[in-house]
C-alpha positions in Angstrom: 41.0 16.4 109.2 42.8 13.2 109.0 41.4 12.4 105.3 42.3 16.0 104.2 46.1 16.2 104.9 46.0 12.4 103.3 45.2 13.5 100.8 46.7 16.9 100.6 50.3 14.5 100.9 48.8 12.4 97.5 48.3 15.5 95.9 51.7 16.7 96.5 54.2 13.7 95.8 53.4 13.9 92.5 53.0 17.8 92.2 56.6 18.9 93.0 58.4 20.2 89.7 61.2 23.0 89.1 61.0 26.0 86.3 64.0 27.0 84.9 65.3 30.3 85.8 68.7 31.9 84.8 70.5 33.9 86.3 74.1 35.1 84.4 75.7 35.7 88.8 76.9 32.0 89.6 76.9 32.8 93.1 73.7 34.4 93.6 71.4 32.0 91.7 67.6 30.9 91.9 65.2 28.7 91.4 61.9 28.3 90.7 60.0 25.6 92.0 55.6 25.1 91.4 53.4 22.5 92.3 49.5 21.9 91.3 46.8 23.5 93.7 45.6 21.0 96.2 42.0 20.6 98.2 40.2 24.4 99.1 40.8 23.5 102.7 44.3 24.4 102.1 45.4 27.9 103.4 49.0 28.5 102.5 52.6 26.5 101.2 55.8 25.8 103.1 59.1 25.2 101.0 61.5 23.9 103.2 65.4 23.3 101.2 68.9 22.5 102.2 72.2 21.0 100.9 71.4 17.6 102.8 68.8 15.1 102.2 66.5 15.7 104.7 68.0 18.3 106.4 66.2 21.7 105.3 68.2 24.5 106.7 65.8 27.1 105.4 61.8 28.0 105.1 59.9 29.9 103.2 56.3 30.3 103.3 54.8 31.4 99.8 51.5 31.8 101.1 48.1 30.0 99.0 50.6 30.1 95.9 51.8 27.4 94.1 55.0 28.6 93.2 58.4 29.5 95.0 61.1 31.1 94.0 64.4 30.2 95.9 67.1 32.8 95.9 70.5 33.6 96.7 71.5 29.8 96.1 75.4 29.2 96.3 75.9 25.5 96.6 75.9 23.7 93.7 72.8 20.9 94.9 69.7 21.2 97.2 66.9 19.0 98.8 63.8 20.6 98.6 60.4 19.7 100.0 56.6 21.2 100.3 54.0 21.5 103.0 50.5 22.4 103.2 48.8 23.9 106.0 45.2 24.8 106.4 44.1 28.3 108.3 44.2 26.7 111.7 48.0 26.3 110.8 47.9 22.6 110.6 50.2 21.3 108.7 50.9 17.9 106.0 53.7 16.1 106.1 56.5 16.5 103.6 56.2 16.1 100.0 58.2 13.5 98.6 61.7 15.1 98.0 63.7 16.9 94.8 67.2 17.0 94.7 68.5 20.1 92.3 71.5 20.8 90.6 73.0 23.7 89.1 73.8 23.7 85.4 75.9 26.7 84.1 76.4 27.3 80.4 78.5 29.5 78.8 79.8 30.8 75.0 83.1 32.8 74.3 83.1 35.5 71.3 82.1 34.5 68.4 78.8 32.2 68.7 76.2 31.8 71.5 75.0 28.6 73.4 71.1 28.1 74.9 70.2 28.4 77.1 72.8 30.2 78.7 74.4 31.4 82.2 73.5 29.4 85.4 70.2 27.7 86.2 69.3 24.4 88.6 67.5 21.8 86.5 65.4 18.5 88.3 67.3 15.0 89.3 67.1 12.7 86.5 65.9 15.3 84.2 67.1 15.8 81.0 68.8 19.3 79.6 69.6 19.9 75.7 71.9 23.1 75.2 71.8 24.4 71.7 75.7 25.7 70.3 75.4 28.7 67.5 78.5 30.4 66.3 78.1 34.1 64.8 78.5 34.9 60.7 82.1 34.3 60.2 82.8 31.7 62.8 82.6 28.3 63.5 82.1 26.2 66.5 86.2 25.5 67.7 84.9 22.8 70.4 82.7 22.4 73.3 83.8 21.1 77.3 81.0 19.3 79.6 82.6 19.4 83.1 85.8 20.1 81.7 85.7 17.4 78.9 85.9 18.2 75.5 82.8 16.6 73.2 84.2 18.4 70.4 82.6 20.8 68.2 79.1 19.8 68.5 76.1 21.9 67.7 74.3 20.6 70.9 74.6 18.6 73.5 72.0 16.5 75.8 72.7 16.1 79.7 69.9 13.2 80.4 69.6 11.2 83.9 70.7 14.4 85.4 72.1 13.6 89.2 74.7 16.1 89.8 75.8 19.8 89.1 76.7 20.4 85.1 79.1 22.8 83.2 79.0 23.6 79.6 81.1 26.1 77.4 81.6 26.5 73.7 84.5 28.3 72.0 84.2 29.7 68.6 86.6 30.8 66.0 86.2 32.7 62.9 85.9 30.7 59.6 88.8 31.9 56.9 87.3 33.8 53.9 89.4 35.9 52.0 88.7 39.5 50.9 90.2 41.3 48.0 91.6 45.2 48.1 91.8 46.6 44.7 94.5 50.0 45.1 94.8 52.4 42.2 97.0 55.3 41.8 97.1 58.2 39.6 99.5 59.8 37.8 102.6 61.4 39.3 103.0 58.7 42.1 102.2 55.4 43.5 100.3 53.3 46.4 101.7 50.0 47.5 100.6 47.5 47.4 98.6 47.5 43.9 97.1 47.2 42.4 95.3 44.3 44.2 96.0 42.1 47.5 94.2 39.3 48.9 93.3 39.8 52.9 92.5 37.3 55.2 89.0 37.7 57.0 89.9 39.5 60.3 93.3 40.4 59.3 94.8 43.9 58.4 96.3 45.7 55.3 98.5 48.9 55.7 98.8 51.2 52.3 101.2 53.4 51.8 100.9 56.4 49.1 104.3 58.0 47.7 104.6 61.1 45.4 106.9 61.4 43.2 108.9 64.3 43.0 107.3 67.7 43.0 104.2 66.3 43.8 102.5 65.4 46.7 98.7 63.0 47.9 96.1 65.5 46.4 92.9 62.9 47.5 92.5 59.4 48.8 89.5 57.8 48.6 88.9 54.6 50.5 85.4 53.0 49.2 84.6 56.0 48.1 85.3 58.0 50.7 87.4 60.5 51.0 90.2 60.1 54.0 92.8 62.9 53.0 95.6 63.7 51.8 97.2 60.5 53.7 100.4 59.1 53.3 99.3 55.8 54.7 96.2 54.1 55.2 95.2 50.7 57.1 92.0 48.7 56.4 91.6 46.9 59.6 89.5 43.6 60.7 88.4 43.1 57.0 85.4 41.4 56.7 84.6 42.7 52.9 86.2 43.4 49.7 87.2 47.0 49.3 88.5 49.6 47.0 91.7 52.5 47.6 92.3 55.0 45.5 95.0 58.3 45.4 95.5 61.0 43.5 98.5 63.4 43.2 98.9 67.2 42.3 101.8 69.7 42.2 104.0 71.0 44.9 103.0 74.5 45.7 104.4 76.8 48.6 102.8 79.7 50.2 104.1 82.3 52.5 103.1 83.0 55.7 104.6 86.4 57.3 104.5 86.1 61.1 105.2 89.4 63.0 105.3 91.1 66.3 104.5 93.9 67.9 105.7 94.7 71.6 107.9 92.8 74.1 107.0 89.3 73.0 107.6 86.5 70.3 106.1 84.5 67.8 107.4 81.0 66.3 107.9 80.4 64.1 108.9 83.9 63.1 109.2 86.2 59.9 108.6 84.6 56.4 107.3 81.0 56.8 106.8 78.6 53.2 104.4 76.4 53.7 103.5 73.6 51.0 100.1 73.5 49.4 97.3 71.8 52.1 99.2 71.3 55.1 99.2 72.6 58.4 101.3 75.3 59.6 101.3 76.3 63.6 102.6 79.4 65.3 103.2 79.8 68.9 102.7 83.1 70.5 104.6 84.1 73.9 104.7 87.5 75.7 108.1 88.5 77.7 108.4 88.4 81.0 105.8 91.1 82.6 104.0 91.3 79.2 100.6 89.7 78.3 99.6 89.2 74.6 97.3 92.1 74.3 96.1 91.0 70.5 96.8 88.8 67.1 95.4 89.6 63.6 95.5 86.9 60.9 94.9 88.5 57.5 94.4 91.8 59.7 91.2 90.5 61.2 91.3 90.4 64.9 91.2 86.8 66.3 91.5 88.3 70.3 94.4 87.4 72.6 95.3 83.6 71.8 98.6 81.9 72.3 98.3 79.8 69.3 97.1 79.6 65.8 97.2 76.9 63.1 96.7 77.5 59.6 95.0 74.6 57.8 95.1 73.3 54.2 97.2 76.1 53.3 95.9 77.4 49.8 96.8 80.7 49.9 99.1 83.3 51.5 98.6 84.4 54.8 99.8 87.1 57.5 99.7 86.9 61.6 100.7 89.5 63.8 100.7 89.6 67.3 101.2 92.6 69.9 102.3 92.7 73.1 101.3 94.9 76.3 102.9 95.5 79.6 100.9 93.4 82.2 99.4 96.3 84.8 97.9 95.9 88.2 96.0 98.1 90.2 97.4 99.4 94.4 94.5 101.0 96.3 96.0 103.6 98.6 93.9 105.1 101.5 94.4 106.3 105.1 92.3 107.2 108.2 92.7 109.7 110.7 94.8 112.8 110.9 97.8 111.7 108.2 98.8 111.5 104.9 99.2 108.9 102.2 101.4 109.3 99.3 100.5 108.6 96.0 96.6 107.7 97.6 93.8 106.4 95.7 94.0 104.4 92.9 97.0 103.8 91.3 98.1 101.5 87.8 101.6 99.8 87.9 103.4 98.0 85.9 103.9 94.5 86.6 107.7 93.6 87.9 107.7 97.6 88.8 108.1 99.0 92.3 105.8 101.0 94.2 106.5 103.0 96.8 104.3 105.4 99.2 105.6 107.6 101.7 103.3 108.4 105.2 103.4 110.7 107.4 100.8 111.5 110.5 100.0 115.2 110.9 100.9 117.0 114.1 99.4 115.4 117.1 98.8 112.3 115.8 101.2 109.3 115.8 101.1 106.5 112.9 99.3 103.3 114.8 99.3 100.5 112.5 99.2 100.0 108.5 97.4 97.1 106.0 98.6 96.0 103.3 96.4 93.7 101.7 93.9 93.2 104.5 96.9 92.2 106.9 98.9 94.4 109.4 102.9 94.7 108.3 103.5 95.9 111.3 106.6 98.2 111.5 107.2 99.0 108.1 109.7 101.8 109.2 111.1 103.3 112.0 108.4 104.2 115.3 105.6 102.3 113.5 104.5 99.3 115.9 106.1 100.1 118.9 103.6 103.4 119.2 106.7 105.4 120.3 106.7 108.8 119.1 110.5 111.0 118.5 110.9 114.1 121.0 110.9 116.3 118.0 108.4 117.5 116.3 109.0 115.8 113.0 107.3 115.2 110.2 108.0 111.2 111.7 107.5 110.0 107.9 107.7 106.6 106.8 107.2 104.6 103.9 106.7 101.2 102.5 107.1 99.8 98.9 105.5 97.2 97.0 108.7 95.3 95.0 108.0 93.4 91.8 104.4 93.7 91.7 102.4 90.8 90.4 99.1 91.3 91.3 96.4 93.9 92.8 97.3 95.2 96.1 95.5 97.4 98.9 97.4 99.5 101.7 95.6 101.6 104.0 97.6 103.9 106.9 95.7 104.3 109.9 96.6 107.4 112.3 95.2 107.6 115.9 95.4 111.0 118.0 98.9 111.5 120.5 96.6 111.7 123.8 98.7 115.0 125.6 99.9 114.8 128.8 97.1 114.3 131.6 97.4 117.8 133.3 96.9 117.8 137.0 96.9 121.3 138.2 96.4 120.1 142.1 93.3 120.6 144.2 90.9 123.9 144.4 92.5 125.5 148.3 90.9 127.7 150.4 93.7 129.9 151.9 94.1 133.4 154.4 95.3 136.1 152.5 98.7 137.0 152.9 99.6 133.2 153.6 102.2 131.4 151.4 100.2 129.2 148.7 101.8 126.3 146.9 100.6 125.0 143.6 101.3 121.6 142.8 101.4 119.7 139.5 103.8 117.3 139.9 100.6 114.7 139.5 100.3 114.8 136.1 101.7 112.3 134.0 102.4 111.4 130.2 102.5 107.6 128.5 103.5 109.0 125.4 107.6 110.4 126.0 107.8 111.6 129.1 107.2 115.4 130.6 109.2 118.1 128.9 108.1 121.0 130.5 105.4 122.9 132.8 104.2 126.5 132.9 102.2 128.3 135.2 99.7 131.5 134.5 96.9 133.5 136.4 93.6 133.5 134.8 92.1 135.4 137.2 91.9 137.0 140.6 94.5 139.5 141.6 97.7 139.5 140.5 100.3 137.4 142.2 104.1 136.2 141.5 105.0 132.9 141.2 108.2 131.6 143.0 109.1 129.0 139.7 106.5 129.3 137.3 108.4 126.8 134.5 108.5 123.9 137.4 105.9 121.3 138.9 105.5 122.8 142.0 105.3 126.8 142.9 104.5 128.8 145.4 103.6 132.5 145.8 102.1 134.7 148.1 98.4 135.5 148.6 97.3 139.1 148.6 96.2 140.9 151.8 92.8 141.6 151.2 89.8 142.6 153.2 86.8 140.6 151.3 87.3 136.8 150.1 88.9 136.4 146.2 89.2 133.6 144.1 92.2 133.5 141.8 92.5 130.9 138.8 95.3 129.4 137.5 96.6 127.4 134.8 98.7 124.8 134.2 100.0 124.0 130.5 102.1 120.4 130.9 104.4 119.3 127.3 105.4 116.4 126.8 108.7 115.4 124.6 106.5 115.1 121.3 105.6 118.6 121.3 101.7 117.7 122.5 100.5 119.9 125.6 97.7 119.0 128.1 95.8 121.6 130.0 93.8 122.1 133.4 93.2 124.5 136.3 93.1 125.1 139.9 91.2 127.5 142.1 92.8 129.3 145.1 90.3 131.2 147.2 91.4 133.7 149.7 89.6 134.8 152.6 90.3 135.9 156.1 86.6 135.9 157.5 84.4 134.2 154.9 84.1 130.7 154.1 84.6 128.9 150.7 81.2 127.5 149.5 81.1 123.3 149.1 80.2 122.2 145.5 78.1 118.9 145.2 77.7 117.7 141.6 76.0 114.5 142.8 76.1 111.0 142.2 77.4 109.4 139.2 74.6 108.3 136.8 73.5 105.4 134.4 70.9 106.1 132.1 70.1 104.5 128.5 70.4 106.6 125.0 68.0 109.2 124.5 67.4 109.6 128.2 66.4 113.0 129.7 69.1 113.2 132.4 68.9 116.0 135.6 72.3 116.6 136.5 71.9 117.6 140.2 74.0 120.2 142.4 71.3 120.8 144.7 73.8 119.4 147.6 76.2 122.2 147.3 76.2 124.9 150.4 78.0 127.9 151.2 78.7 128.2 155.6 78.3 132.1 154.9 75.0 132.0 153.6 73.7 131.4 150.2 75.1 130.2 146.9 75.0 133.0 144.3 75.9 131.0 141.7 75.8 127.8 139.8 77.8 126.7 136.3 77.6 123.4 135.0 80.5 122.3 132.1 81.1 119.1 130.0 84.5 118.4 130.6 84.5 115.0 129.0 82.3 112.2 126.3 80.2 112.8 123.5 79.2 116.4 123.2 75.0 117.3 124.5 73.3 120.7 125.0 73.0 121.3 128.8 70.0 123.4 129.3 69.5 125.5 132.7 73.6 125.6 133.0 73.4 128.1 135.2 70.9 126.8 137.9 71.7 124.2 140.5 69.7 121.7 138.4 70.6 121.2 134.6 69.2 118.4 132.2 70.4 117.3 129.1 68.9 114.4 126.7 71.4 111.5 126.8 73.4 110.8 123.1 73.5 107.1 121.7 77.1 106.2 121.5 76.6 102.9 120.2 77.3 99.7 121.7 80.3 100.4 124.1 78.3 103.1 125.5 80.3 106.4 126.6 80.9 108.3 129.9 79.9 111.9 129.9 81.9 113.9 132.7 80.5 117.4 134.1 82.2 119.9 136.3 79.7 121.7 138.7 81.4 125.4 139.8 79.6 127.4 142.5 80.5 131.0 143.7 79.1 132.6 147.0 78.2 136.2 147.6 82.1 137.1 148.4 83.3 135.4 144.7 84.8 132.5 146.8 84.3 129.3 144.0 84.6 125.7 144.8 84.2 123.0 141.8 82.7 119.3 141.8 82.2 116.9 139.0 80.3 114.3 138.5 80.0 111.1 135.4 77.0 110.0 133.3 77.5 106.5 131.6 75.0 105.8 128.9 75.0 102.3 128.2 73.3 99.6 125.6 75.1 96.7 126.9 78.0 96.3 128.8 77.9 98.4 132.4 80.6 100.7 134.0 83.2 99.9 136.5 82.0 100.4 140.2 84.5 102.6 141.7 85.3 102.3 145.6 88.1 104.9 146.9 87.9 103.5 150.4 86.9 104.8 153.7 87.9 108.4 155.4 90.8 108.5 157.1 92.7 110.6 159.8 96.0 111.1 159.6 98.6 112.9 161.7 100.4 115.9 159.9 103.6 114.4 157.7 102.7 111.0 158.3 102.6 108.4 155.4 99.1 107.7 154.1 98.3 105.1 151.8 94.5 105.8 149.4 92.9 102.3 148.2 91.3 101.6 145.4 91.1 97.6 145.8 87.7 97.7 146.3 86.9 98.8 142.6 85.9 95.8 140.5 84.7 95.5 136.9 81.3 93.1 136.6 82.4 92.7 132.8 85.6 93.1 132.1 88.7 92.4 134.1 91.3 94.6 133.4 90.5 98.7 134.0 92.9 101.9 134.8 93.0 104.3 137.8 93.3 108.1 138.1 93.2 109.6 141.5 92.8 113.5 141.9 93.1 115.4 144.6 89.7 117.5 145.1 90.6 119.9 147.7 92.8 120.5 150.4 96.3 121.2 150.8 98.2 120.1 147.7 99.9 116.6 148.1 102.2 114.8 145.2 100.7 110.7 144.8 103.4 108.3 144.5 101.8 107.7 141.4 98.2 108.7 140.4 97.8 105.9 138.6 98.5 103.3 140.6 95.4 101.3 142.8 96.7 102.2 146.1 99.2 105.5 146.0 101.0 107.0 148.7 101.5 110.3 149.9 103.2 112.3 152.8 100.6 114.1 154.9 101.5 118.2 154.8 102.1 119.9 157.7 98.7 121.0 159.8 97.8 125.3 158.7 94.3 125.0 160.0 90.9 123.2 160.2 89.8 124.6 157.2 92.7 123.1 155.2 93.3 120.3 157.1 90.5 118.0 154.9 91.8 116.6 152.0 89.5 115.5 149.5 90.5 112.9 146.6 88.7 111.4 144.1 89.3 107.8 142.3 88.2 107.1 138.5 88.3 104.3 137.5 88.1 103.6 133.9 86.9 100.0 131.6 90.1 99.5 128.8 87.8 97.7 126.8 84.9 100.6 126.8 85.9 103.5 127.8 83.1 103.5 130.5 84.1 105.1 134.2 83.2 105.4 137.5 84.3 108.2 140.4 84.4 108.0 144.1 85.8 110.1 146.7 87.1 109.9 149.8 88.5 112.3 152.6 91.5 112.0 155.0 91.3 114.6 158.0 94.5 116.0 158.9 95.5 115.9 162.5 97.9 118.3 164.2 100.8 116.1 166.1 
């Protein structure tokens, strides 16, 4: 082991050597060192280099090569040793060290030194650089580390032992250059007819007609360059040859017309001298668009500008003018009217107006313009408010100085009528005084204007105040029970009337059935639903008769309406879903009719309100008695509306029926069989529409 790494160190203090590599990026150069290959045994090479004599700041191991290339070398000097190491990583001492420097070399325009840019070269080397200059220049001097040497044509750096610099300058060796300038007839160039031109400089011409005439041709080397007045040869570096012609002066006539609202410049009859340029501007007025231009009367399409070149002829331009139109899509939805609708064409600049009006019943809820609401673009748009007449309530909006296409679009919703509460179904003894009470309906829209009162059915009676809320009237003396109907119409100030009805039966000995529509329902689309009044009873006997009604939601077919148990197959409403509300009437063997209803929610997503009208109560006769809805909730959404209605009973006005927890006065105590009041809460999502009922009763107690 001992005799291989001696000898391993012989081979290498005289193996070290560097190869010369150049790199034009001064601060990221290389170099490239090799060595000869040593004994087998050896198994890989260390290069070990720093700035300091024997202090190596960085390794490299090149493996069983026996070259290196250093990079990324800033400093202007390094130290650099070698290594060998066999497979067991052993490892020789140092080769003896080399110091390199960096030599940079470097030519300005004109001439080129070699070799060139920056490289590291071997202490005590030697390095010959080689200065060329280009055809036409001559070597103007040469620096070595900032020393001039003057203009040599190479220079020898020997007994290297620090970092070099080298530059040559060049300049270009004078030569002149002769320009021979003719002229023809009729005019002359200048200067002529022959100059002498420094190599590298510049010579200007300049051609001048005499009068009447004007540059036909210039030819520069042969070349033709135009019909110039001037012409510069520049950087000459040869001899070279100008020569002009000149021709008569003719003119041509260019007619430039228009056609429209719009201008062209310049305008009317234009001369224009023999092969030059004449341009002509075309600009539409204000609102107008250049709709065409004809040159010669062939169509050149709808440009702004036109140049004609080289004019050798006469010519004609016309341009024409159109009014610049844009396009209003006018539509509406629901019951209303747009006017003008569809598609209209305006003039830009012009004004458009439309004029809408919502048919009867229907208020005007919003309109777009352009995608975007406008919100009131008259009187009683946004606000929702509708007059107390019964108006046409038109509006309108205009478009003003239209500049581009435009969309409006009215959209019309339905009034909703007054919600008609015609008071509970009563059971009452004939001959008894009978009050009818509607003062529980209410309207959102303007306010009540007016109620009237009319028998459907039964026999004939005379109301007290059949134009007021509240009426009474007698019920006849009859032997057998009767049911009589009645009507209530309620208007509101718009003009837009709500309907609904009541039941009175009167009986001395027989008893008013009990109608029982069942439980609300939720069932999914296209569900076969049984609509159940199988809990209805009559205290006489049996019921004779069963009639189920849609009252409310999405129409369906009910089939067996006239049995105690109907079906129907659920519709699909969509995402929101829909409440379906039917009334249940039965009618004993004496014609005495009670009525029940009952509410279907078909859902896809979102469920119904649960409604919760509170417990039973008892109450003593003209007490105060408060109904409470708090304990309806909403599992989705948090905001819903209430509606209570009095089932049956002697009629009582709500504080307000719309309200979560109304109030009433107990009525006076009659009897046990109208002494139960029955009432009945819906509660109803904003956001869906869906609903939920439930009912509740408060027992009236004698004082």
């Amino acid at each position: 082991m001992h005799r291989f790494f001696g000898y391993l160190f012989k081979s290498l203090v005289v193996s070290l050597f560097v190869l010369l590599y150049f790199c034009p990026d001064a601060l990221a150069q290389q170099a490239q060192l090799a060595w000869d290959p040593d004994v087998s045994e050896v198994a890989g090479y260390d290069v070990y280099y720093g700035i300091s004599s024997g202090r190596y700041s960085a390794t490299l191991d090149v493996g069983n090569t026996t070259t290196a290339t250093l990079q990324n070398l800033s400093s202007p000097a390094y130290y650099v040793a070698v290594a060998a190491h066999d497979s067991n990583n052993n490892q020789s001492s140092l080769s003896p060290e080399l110091v390199i420097y960096s030599m940079t070399a470097s030519a300005g325009a004109g001439g080129t030194i070699a070799p060139s840019g920056s490289f590291f070269q071997s202490q005590g080397a030697s390095q010959t650089f080689v200065i060329t200059p280009a055809a036409g220049y001559q070597i103007a001097g040469v620096l070595v580390d900032g020393q001039s040497v003057g203009p040599a044509g190479a220079y020898t750096l020997t007994g290297i032992s620090a970092p070099h610099t080298i530059s040559a300058t060049f300049a270009a060796t004078v030569t002149n250059y002769a320009i021979t300038a003719t002229a023809g007839a009729n005019g002359s160039i200048s200067p002529s007819p022959s100059v002498t031109v420094n190599s590298g400089a510049s010579q200007t011409f300049v051609i001048t007609p005499n009068n009447g005439y004007r540059a036909a041709s210039m030819l520069a080397d042969g070349v033709s360059v135009g019909a110039v007045s001037t012409y510069t040869f520049s950087n000459v570096t040869a001899n070279h040859a100008i020569a002009v012609t000149f021709a008569p002066v003719a003119t041509y006539t260019i007619s430039a017309t228009v056609q429209g609202s719009g201008s062209i410049s310049p305008s009317g009859k234009v001369s224009v001298v023999s092969g030059t340029n004449q341009a002509f501007t075309i600009t539409p007025s204000a609102n107008y668009q250049i709709s065409g231009v004809r040159v010669d009367g062939r169509s050149i399409g709808a440009v702004s500008s036109y140049t004609f070149t080289d004019a050798a002829a006469n010519h004609t331009i016309a341009a024409s003018f159109a009014p610049i139109r844009y396009r209003i899509w006018a539509s509406f939805e629901g019951g209303g009217l747009i006017s003008p609708s569809g598609t209209l064409s305006v003039t830009s600049g012009a004004k458009q107006s439309f004029t809408i009006s919502p048919a009867a019943d229907y208020k005007l809820t919003y309109v777009l313009v352009d995608g975007e609401s406008v919100g009131a673009v008259s009187s009683g748009v946004s606000s929702g408010l509708v007059p107390s007449s019964k108006s046409t309530r038109t509006v309108s909006y205009a478009f003003t100085n239209v500049a581009s296409d435009h969309t409006i679009q009215a959209v019309f919703a339905r009034i909703s009528p007054p919600v008609t509460d015609a008071g509970p179904d009563q059971v009452v003894e004939n001959s008894s005084i009978v009050t009818l009470n509607g003062s529980n309906s209410t309207d959102t829209v303007s306010g009540i204007a007016s109620y009237k009162w009319t028998q459907a059915a039964g026999p004939a009676v005379k109301l007290s105040n059949p134009t007021a809320a509240i009426c009474t009237f007698k019920a006849p003396g009859i032997t057998s029970g009767k049911a009589l109907a009645f009507n209530l119409a309620v208007t509101n100030k718009a003009g837009i009337t709500g309907k609904a009805s009541c039941l009175v039966n009167v009986s001395n000995a027989d008893k008013a059935p009990s109608a029982n529509a069942g439980a609300d329902q939720i069932v999914s689309p296209y569900a076969n639903v049984t609509l159940d009044g199988s809990g209805s009873s009559d205290p006489d006997g049996a019921i004779a008769s069963y009639r189920w009604v849609q009252i409310n939601g999405p129409n369906v077919e009910i089939l067996n309406a006239n049995t105690a148990y109907a079906s129907f197959v659920a519709p699909d409403a969509g995402p929101p879903g829909a409440s379906l509300v039917f009334q249940l009437q039965v009618t004993d063997q004496f014609g005495l009719t009670m009525r029940d209803q009952c509410t279907v929610n078909v859902v896809n997503a979102e469920q119904p309100p649960l409604a919760n009208a509170g417990p039973n109560q008892t109450a003593a006769a003209m007490s105060s008695v408060t109904l409470d809805g708090s304990g309806s909730y909403d599992p989705v959404n948090a905001t819903d509306s209430y509606r209570w209605k009095q089932i049956s009973g002697a009629p009582v006005t709500l504080s307000d029926p719309t309200a979560e927890t109304p109030v009433f006065t107990a009525p006076a105590y009659v009897d046990a069989q109208s002494s139960e009041l029955l009432f009945m809460l819906t509660v109803t999502d904003a956001s869906d529409q869906l609903s939920a009922t439930a009912k509740c009763v408060v027992t009236i107690m004698p004082n």
